[in-house]
C-alpha positions as CSV (number, residue, x, y, z in Angstrom):
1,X,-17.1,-2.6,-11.1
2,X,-20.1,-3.7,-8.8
3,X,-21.7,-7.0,-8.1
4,X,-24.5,-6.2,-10.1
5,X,-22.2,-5.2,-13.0
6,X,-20.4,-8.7,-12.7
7,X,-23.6,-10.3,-13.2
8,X,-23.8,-11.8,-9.5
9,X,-27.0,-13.4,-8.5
10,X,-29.1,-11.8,-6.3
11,X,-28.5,-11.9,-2.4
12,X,-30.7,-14.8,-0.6
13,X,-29.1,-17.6,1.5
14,X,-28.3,-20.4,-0.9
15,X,-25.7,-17.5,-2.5
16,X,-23.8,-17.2,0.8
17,X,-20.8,-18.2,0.8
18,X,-19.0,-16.2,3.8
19,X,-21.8,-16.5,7.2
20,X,-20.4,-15.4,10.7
21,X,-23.1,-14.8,13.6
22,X,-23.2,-13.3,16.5
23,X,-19.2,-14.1,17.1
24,X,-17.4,-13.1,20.2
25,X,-14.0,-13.3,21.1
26,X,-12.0,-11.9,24.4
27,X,-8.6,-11.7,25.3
28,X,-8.6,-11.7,29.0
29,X,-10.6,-9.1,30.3
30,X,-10.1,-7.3,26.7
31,X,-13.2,-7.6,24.4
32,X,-12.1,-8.0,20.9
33,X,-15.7,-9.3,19.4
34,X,-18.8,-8.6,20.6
35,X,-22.3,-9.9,18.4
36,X,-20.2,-10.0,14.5
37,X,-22.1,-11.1,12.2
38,X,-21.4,-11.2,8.6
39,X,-22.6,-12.4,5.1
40,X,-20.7,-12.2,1.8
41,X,-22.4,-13.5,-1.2
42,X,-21.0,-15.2,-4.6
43,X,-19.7,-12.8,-6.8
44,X,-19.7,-10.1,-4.2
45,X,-16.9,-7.6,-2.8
46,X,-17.7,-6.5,0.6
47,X,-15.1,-4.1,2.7
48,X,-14.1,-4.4,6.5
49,X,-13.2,-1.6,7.7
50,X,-12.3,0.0,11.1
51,X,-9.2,1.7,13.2
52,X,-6.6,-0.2,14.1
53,X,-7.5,-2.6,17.3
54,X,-11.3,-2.2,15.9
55,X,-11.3,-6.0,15.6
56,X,-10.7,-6.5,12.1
57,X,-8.2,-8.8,12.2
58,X,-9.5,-10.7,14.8
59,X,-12.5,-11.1,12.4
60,X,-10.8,-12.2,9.9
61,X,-8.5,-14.8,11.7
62,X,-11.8,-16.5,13.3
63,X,-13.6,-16.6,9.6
64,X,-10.2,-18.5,8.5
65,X,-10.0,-20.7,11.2
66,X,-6.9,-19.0,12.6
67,X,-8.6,-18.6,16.2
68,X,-11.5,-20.2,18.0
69,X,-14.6,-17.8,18.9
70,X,-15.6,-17.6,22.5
71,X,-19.4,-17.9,21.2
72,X,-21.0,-18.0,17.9
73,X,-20.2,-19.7,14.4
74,X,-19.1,-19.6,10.8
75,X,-19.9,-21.8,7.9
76,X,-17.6,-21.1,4.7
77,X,-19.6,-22.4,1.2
78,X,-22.1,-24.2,3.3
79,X,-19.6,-25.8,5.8
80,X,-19.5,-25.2,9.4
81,X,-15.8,-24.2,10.3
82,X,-16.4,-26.2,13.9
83,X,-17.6,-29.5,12.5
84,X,-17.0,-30.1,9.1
85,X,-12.9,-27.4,9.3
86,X,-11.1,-29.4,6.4
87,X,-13.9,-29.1,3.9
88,X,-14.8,-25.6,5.2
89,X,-11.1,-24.9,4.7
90,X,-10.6,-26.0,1.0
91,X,-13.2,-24.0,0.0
92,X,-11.3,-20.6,1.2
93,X,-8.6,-18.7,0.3
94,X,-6.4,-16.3,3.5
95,X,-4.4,-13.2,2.5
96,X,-2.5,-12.2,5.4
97,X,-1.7,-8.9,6.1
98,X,2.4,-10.6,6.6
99,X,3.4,-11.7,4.0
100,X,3.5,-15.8,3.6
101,X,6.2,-16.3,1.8
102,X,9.5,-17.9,1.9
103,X,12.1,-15.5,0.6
104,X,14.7,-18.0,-0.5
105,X,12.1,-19.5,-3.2
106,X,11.4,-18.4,-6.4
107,X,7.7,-17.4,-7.3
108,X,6.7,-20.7,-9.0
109,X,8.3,-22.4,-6.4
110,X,6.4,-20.4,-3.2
111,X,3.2,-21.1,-5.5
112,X,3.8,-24.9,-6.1
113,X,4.1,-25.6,-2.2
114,X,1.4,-23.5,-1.2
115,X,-0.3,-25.7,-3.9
116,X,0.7,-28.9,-2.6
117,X,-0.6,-27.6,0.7
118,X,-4.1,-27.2,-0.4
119,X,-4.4,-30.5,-2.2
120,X,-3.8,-29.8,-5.8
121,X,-1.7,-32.3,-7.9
122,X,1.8,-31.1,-9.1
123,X,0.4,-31.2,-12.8
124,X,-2.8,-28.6,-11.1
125,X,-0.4,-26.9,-9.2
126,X,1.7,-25.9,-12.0
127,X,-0.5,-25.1,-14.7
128,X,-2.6,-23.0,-12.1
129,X,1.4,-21.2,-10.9
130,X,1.5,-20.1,-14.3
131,X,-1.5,-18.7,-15.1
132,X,-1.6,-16.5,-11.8
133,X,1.8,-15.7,-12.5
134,X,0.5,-14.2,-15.8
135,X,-2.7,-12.8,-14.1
136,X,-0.2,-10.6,-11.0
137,X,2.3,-9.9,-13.8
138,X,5.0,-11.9,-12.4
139,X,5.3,-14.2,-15.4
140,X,8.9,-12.8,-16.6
141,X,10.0,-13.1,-12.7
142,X,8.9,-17.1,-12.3
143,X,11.9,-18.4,-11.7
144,X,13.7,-15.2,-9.3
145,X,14.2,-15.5,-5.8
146,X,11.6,-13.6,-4.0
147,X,14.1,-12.0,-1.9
148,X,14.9,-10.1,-4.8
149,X,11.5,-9.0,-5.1
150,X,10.0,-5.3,-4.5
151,X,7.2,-4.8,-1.7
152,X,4.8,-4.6,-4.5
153,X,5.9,-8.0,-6.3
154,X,6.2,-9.5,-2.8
155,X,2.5,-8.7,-2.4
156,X,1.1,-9.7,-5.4
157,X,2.3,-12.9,-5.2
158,X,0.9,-13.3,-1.8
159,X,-2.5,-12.9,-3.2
160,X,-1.7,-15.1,-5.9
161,X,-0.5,-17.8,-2.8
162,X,-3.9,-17.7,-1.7
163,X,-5.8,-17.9,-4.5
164,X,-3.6,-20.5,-6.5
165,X,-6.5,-23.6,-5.4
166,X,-9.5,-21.4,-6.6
167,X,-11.3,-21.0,-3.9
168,X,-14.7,-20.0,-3.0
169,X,-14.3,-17.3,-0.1
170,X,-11.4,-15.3,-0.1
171,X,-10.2,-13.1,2.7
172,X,-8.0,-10.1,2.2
173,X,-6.2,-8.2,5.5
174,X,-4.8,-5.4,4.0
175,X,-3.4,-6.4,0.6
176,X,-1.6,-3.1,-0.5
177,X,-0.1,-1.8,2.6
178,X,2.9,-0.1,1.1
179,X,2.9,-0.9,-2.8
180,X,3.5,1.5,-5.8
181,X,0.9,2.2,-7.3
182,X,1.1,0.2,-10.7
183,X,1.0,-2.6,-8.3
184,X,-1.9,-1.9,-6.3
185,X,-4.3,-1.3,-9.6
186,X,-3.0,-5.2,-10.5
187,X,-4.1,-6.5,-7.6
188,X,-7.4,-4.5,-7.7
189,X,-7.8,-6.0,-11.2
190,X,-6.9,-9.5,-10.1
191,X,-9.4,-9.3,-6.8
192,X,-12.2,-7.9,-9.8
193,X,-11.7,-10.6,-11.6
194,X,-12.1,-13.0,-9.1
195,X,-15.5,-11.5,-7.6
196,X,-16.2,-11.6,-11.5
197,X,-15.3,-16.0,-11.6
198,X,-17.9,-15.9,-8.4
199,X,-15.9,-16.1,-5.4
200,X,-17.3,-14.0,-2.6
201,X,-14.6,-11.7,-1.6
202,X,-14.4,-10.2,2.2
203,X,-11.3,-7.2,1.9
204,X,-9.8,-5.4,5.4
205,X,-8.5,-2.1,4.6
206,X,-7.6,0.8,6.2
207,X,-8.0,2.8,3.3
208,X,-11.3,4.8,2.2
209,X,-10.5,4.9,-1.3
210,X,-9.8,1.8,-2.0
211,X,-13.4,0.1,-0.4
212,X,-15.0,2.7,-2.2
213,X,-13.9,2.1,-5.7
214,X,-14.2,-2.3,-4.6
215,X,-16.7,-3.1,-2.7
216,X,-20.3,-3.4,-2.8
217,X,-21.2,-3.4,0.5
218,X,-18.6,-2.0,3.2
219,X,-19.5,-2.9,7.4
220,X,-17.7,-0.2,9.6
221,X,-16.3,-2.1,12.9
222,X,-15.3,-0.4,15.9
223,X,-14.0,-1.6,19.8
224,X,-15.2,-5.1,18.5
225,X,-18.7,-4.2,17.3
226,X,-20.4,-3.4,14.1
227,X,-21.3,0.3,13.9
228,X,-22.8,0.2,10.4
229,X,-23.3,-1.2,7.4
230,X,-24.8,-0.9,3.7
231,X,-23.2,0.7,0.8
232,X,-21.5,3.5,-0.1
233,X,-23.9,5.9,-0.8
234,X,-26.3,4.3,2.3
235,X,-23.3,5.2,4.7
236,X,-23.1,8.4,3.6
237,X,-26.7,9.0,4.2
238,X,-26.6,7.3,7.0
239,X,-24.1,9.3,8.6
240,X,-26.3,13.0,7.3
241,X,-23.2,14.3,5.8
242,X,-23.7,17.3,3.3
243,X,-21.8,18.8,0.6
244,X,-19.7,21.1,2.0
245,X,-18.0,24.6,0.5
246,X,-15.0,26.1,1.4
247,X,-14.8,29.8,0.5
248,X,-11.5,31.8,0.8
249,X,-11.6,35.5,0.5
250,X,-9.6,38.9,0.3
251,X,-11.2,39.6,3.8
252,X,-13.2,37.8,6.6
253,X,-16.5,37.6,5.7
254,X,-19.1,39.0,8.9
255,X,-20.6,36.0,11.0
256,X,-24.0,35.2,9.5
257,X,-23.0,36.8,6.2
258,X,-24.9,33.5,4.8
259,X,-28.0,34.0,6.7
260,X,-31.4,33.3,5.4
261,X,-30.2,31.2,2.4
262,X,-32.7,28.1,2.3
263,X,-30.5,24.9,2.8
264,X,-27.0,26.8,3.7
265,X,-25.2,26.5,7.4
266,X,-22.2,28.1,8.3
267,X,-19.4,25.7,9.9
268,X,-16.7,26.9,12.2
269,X,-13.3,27.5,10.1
270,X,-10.1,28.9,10.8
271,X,-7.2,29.1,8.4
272,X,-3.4,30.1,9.5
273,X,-3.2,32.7,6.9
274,X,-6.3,34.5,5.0
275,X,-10.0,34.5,5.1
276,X,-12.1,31.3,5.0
277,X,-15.5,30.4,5.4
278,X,-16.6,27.1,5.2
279,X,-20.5,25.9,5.0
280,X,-22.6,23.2,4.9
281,X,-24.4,23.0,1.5
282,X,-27.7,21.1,0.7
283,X,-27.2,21.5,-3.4
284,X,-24.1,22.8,-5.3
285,X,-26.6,24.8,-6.9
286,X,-25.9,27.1,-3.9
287,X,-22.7,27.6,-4.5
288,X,-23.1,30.6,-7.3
289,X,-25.5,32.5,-4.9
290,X,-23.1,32.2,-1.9
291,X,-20.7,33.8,-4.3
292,X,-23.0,36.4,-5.4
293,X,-23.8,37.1,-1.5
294,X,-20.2,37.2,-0.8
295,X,-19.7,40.2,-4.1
296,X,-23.0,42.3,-2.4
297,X,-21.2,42.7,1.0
298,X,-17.8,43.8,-1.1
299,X,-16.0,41.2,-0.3
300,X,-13.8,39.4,-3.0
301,X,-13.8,35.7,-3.4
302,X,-10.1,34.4,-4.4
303,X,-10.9,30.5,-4.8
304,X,-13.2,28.4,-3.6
305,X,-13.7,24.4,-3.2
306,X,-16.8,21.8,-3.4
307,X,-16.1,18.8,-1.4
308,X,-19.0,16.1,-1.5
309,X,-19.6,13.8,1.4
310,X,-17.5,10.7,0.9
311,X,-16.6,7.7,3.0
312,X,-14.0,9.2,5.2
313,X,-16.8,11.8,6.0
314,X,-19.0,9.4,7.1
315,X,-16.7,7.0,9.3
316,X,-15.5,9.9,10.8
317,X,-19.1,10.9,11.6
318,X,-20.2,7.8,12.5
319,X,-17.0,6.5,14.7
320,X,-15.9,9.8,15.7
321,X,-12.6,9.6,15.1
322,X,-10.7,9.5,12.1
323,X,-9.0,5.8,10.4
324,X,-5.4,6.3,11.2
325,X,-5.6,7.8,14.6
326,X,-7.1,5.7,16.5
327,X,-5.0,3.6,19.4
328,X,-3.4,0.0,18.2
C-alpha cells in the first residue's frame, strides 16, 4: 500500500515531518556523511538503503539525536533537533537495529518503562502496552519473560518499544534482520498501519524486497553520499535497465544469432553445464520471435526465463556493486 493509497496529503513543506540538510559527519579522517539531505512526509514510507558502511546508520543515529553532525541540521515535526532536542525528541519514535530490550522483563513490563521514559502516564502507558501488544501479536505472551522469546517476537516488540508514545517520525534500522517469516509480514502490517495513522516513516534495510513492496520513495546511499533517489519504478529508469531473457538450449546458439531484431542485444553468458544465451529485451513481446529465430537456425530451446528490471538491478547499476558485498 502507497502513500497515495493511505490517503496522505500531498508533499509540500508544512507535511514534513522528517527534514535533514546538507548533513556531514567524519570519524577522523573517515567521511561517513557528506551533503545528506532528506524529507519524509506525513503518512509517507520512504526506504534508506545502501551497503553496509554506506552511512545508513550513521544517518539514522544523527536524525535521532544519537550523534552530533559535523555541519548541517535536522528538525523533527517542525522542531530543530539542536535547539528545541526534547520537544524534537517526543515527537519521534527510534527502532534500533539492537535490540532495546531488557530480557529479564516481560513484554508489558519492557513496554511500560519505555513508556514512562517518554512521558506517558502509567494509566497511558498501559492501555497503549495493550493495544500494541494486540497489534505485534504478542497479546497471549504479555506477561512472559522476553528471554523466552524467539528472534521474531523479540523484534516485534522492539518496534512496539518505539512506537508505544505515538509518535510522529519513526525511524526503523533494519527491523527484520533474522525473523520467520510470519513475523516479518506483522511488522510490515504494523509499520502500514502506522504510515496509514500519519506518521512519516524513514525504514533502513538491506533488503530489496522489502523497500519495494513499503516504501514510496526509496534514496540509495553510498560512501556517505546520496547516489539517487525517487521511486521505484524512477530508479529503475533511472538506472536504464531492460528486461532481460535468458534462453537455454540443446546447443550453443552462433554469436549474433539475434542480429538485426529491432530492440534485442545480446549480453555475455556462460553457464557450467549447457547452452545459454542471455539478451537484453526492449518488450517481452520479443521474446516469441527470439524463439522462433532460435527454431530457423535448428536449434532447440529447452526453457527459457523473463526477468524484468527490479530494484536490485538498478542499485547494482547505479552503485556498482551488489547490497551484501560491499566492505563493513
Amino acid at each position: 500500500m502507497k502513500a497515495g493509497e493511505r490517503g496522505a496529503p500531498v508533499m509540500n513543506g508544512a507535511s514534513t515531518i522528517i527534514r535533514a540538510s546538507d548533513l556531514r559527519k567524519s570519524y577522523g579522517d573517515r567521511v561517513a556523511l557528506e551533503g545528506v539531505s532528506i524529507a519524509v512526509n506525513r503518512g509517507e514510507i520512504v526506504g534508506l538503503l545502501g551497503p553496509n558502511g554506506a552511512g545508513k546508520t550513521t544517518t539514522l543515529s544523527i536524525l535521532s539525536g544519537v550523534l552530533t553532525p559535523d555541519a548541517g541540521s535536522v528538525s523533527i515535526d517542525g522542531h530543530d533537533l539542536a535547539t528545541a532536542k526534547a520537544q524534537a525528541r517526543e515527537c519521534l519514535g527510534l527502532v534500533p537495529q539492537s535490540l532495546a530490550l531488557y530480557p529479564t522483563l516481560t513484554a508489558v513490563e519492557n513496554l511500560m518503562f519505555f513508556g514512562r521514559i517518554q512521558g506517558l502516564s502509567s494509566r497511558q502507558a498501559s492501555e497503549g502496552s495493550l493495544k500494541l501488544l494486540e497489534e505485534v501479536g504478542l497479546s497471549d505472551r504479555a506477561h512472559d519473560a522476553v528471554e523466552e522469546f524467539s528472534g521474531g517476537m523479540k523484534r516485534r516488540l522492539n518496534i512496539a518499544c518505539g512506537m508505544l508514545h505515538s509518535p510522529t517520525a519513526i525511524m526503523l534500522d533494519e527491523p527484520t534482520v533474522g525473523v520467520d517469516p510470519q513475523s516479518r509480514e506483522r511488522i510490515f502490517t504494523v509499520i502500514e498501519a502506522a504510515a496509514a495513522r500519519g506518521a512519516a516513516i524513514l525504514y533502513s534495510t538491506n533488503y530489496m524486497e522489502e523497500a519495494e513492496r513499503l516504501c514510496d520513495r526509496i534514496i540509495l546511499i553510498d560512501h556517505g553520499s546520496i547516489v539517487a533517489r525517487g521511486t521505484t519504478t524512477e530508479l529503475i529508469a533511472l538506472a536504464g535497465t531492460e528486461t532481460r531473457l535468458e534462453v537455454t538450449t540443446r546447443r550453443a546458439l552462433a554469436p549474433g544469432w539475434c542480429k538485426g531484431m529491432a530492440g534485442v542485444s545480446e549480453l555475455p553468458w556462460a553457464v557450467a553445464e549447457g547452452f545459454a544465451a542471455a539478451l537484453s529485451v526492449a518488450s517481452i513481446d520479443h521474446v516469441p520471435a527470439l524463439i522462433r529465430r532460435a527454431g530457423e537456425m535448428g536449434v532447440e530451446v529447452i526453457e527459457f526465463h523473463v526477468h524484468r528490471p527490479n530494484l536490485q538491478d538498478a542499485f547494482i547499476k547505479l552503485t556498482g556493486h551488489a547490497l551484501r558485498d560491499a566492505p563493513t
